[in-house]
C-alpha positions as CSV (number, residue, x, y, z in Angstrom):
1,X,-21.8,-9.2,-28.0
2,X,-24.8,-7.9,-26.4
3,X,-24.6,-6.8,-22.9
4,X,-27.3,-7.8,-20.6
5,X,-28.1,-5.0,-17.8
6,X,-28.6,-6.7,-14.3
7,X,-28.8,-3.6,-12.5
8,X,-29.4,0.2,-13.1
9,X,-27.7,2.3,-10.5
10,X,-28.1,5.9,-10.5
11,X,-24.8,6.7,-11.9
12,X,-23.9,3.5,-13.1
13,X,-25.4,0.4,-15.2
14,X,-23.8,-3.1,-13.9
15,X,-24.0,-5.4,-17.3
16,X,-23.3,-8.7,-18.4
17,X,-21.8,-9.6,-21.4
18,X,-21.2,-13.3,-23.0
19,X,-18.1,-14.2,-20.5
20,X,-17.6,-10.9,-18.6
21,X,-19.1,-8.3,-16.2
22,X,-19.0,-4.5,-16.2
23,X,-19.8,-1.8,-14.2
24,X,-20.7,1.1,-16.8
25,X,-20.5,4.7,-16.1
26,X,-23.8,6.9,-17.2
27,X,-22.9,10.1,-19.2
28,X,-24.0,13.0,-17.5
29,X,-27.1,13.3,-19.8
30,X,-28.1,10.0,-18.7
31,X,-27.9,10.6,-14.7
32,X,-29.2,13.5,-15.3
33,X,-26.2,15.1,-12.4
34,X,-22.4,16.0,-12.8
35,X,-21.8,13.6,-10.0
36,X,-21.8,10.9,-12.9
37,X,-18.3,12.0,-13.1
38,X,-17.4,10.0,-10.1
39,X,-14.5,7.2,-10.6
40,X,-16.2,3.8,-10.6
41,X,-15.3,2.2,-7.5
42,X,-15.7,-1.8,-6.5
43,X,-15.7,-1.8,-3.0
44,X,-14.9,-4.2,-0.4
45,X,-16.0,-3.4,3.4
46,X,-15.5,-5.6,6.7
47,X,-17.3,-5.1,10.2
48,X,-14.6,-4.5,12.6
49,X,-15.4,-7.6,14.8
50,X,-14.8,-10.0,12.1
51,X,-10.8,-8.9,11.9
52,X,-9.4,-10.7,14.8
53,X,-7.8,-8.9,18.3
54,X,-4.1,-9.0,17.6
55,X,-4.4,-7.8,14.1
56,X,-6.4,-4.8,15.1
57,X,-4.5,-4.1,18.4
58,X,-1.6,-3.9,15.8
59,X,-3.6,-1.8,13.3
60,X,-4.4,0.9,16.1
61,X,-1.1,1.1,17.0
62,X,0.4,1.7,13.7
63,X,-2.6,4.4,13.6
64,X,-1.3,6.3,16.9
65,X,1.3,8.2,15.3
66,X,-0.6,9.4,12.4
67,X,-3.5,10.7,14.4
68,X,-5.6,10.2,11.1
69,X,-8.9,8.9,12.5
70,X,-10.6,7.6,15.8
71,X,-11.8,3.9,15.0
72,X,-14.6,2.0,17.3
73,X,-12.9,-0.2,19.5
74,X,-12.7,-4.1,18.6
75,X,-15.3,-6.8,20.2
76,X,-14.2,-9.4,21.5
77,X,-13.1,-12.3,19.1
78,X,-11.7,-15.8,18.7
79,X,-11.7,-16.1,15.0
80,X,-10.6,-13.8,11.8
81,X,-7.7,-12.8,9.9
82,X,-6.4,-9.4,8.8
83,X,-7.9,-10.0,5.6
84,X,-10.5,-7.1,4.4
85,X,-11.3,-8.7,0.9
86,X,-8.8,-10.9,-2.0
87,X,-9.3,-11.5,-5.4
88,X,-8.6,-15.3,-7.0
89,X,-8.4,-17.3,-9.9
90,X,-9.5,-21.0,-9.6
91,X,-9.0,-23.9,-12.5
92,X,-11.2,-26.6,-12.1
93,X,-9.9,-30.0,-12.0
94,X,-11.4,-33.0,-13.7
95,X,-12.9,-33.7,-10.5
96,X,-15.0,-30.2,-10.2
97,X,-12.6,-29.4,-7.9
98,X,-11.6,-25.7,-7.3
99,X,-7.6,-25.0,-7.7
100,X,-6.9,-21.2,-6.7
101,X,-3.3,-20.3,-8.7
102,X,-3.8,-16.7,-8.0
103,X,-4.8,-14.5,-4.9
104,X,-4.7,-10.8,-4.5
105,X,-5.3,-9.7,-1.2
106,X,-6.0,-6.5,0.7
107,X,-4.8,-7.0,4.4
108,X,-4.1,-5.0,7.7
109,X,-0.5,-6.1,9.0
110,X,-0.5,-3.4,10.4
111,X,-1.2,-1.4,8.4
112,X,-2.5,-1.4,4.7
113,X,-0.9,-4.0,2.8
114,X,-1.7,-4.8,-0.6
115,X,-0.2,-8.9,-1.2
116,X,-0.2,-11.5,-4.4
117,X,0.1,-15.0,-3.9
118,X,1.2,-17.7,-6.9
119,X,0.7,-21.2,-6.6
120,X,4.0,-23.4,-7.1
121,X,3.0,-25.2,-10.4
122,X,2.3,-28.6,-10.4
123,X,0.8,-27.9,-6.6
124,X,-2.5,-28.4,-4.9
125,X,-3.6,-25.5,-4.8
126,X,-3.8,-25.3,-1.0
127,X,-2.4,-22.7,1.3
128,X,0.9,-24.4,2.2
129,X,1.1,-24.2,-1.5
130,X,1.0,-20.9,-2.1
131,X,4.3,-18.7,-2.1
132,X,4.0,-14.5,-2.0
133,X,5.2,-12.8,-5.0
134,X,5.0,-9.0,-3.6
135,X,3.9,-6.9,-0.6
136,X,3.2,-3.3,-0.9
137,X,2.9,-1.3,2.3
138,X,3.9,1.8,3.7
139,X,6.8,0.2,5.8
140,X,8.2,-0.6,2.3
141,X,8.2,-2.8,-0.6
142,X,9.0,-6.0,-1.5
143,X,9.3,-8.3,-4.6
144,X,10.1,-12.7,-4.1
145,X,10.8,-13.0,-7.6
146,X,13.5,-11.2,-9.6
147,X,13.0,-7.9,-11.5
148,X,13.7,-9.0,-15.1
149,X,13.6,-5.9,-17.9
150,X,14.6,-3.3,-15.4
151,X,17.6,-1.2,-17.1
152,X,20.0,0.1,-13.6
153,X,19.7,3.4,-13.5
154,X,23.1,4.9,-12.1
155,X,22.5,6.4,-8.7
156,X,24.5,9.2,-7.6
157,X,25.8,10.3,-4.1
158,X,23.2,10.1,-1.2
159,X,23.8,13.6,0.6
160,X,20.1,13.8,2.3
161,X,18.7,11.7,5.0
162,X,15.4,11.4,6.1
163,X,13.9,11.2,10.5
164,X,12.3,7.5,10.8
165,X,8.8,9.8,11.2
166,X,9.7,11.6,7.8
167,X,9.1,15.1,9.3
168,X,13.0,16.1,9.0
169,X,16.1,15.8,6.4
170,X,19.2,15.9,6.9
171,X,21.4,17.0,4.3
172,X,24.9,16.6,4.7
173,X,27.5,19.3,4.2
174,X,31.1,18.4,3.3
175,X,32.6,22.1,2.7
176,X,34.5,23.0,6.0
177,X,34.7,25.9,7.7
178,X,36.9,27.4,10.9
179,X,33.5,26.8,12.5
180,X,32.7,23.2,11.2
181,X,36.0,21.5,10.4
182,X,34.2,18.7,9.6
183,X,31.6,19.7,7.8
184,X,27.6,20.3,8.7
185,X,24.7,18.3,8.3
186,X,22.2,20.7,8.4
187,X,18.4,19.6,9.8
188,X,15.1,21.3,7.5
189,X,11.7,20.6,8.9
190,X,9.7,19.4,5.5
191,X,6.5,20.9,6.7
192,X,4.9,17.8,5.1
193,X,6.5,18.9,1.9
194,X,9.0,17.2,-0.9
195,X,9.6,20.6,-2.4
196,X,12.9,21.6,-0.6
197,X,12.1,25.6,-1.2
198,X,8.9,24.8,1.6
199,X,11.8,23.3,4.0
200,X,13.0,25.6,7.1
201,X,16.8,24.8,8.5
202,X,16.5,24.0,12.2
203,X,19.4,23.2,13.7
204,X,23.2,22.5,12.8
205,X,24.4,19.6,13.7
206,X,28.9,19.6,13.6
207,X,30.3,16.0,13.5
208,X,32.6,15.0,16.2
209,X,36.1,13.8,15.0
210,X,37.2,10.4,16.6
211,X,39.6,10.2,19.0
212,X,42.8,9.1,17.4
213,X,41.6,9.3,14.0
C-alpha cells in the first residue's frame, strides 16, 4: 500500500493510504527538534456559546469545588447540547441512506463524560434507537450490558472509608481500649495522596453505644 501525504505538519505527516488515514509522527531527524517526541493528539474543540445554558451552568458548578480554572462566562443561547465532539460508524442502506450503529461521545454532564451508544439491531438507526452501553465520569462508572470474562476477585473486609470530597479516610479501629470501648475510627488527611505513609491522623472519632443495645 502506498501512502499518499495530504499534509506535512511540522512534527507530523497526515497520510492516506488505500482505505485508511494516518497521522504520522516525524523522527527527530526529520523535524529537525526533540519536540517531535510529542504524543500525537486528534483534537476536538467547541466555542463555549455553542454548548447550551443549563449544561454549562451545571459544568461551572461541578468546577466550583475543584478551583481548577476560571472559564469565560456563557452567551446567551437557545440551542446546543453538552456534546464537545463523538465519533460514529454509519452502514449505508440500499437506499444511500446513512444508518449510525455506533457513537462515541465526549460530553459535559457535568462534568467530563466519556459515553458509547449501540443501535438495537434490526433498528433505524435513529436516536430513539440508540441504547448507552457505558458512561465514564468522575462521579463513577457505569456498564448497561453485563461483564462477561471477568474472574470475581474475592474482596476482603472494608476497614477505610473515604469524605464525599476525598480529602479524608477514615479507617476504622475494632481493638478496644478503657478509653474507646468501642473501638476508634481514626480520621488522616490524605494530603492529596494514596500513599497512606503521606497521611496525618487528625482527629479520633469514639462510637456511641446505642441505648439499650
Amino acid at each position: 500500500m502506498v501512502d499518499i501525504l495530504i499534509h506535512d505538519l511540522p512534527w507530523a505527516r497526515f497520510l492516506a493510504g488505500n482505505n485508511e488515514l494516518k497521522l504520522r509522527a516525524k523522527t527527530v531527524a526529520e523535524a529537525g527538534t526533540d519536540q517531535a517526541r510529542d504524543a500525537l493528539f486528534f483534537r476536538m474543540q467547541v466555542p463555549a456559546e455553542n454548548i447550551a445554558d443549563d449544561v454549562l451552568d451545571r459544568f461551572f458548578k461541578f468546577l466550583e469545588p475543584f478551583r481548577a480554572a476560571t472559564v469565560g462566562q456563557a452567551s446567551s443561547v437557545i440551542a446546543g447540547s453538552g456534546w464537545l465532539g463523538g465519533i460514529a460508524a454509519d452502514i449505508i442502506d440500499s437506499h444511500g441512506i446513512e444508518r449510525v450503529q455506533i457513537k462515541i461521545g465526549f460530553k459535559l454532564d457535568p462534568g467530563p463524560v466519556i459515553e458509547a451508544y449501540l443501535m438495537r439491531p434490526g433498528s433505524a438507526g435513529n436516536d430513539a434507537d440508540e441504547v448507552r452501553l457505558f458512561r465514564f465520569a468522575l462521579d463513577g462508572i457505569e456498564f448497561a450490558a453485563p461483564l462477561k470474562g471477568v474472574n470475581s476477585v474475592p474482596i476482603g473486609p472494608i476497614r477505610q472509608f473515604r469524605s464525599d470530597d476525598d480529602r479524608y479516610v477514615y479507617n476504622v479501629q475494632g481493638d478496644p481500649t478503657p478509653e474507646y470501648p468501642s473501638g476508634r475510627i481514626v480520621q488522616y488527611d490524605r494530603h492529596g495522596s494514596d500513599d497512606p505513609a503521606q497521611w496525618k491522623a487528625v482527629a479520633i472519632l469514639k462510637p456511641e453505644p446505642l441505648a439499650g443495645v
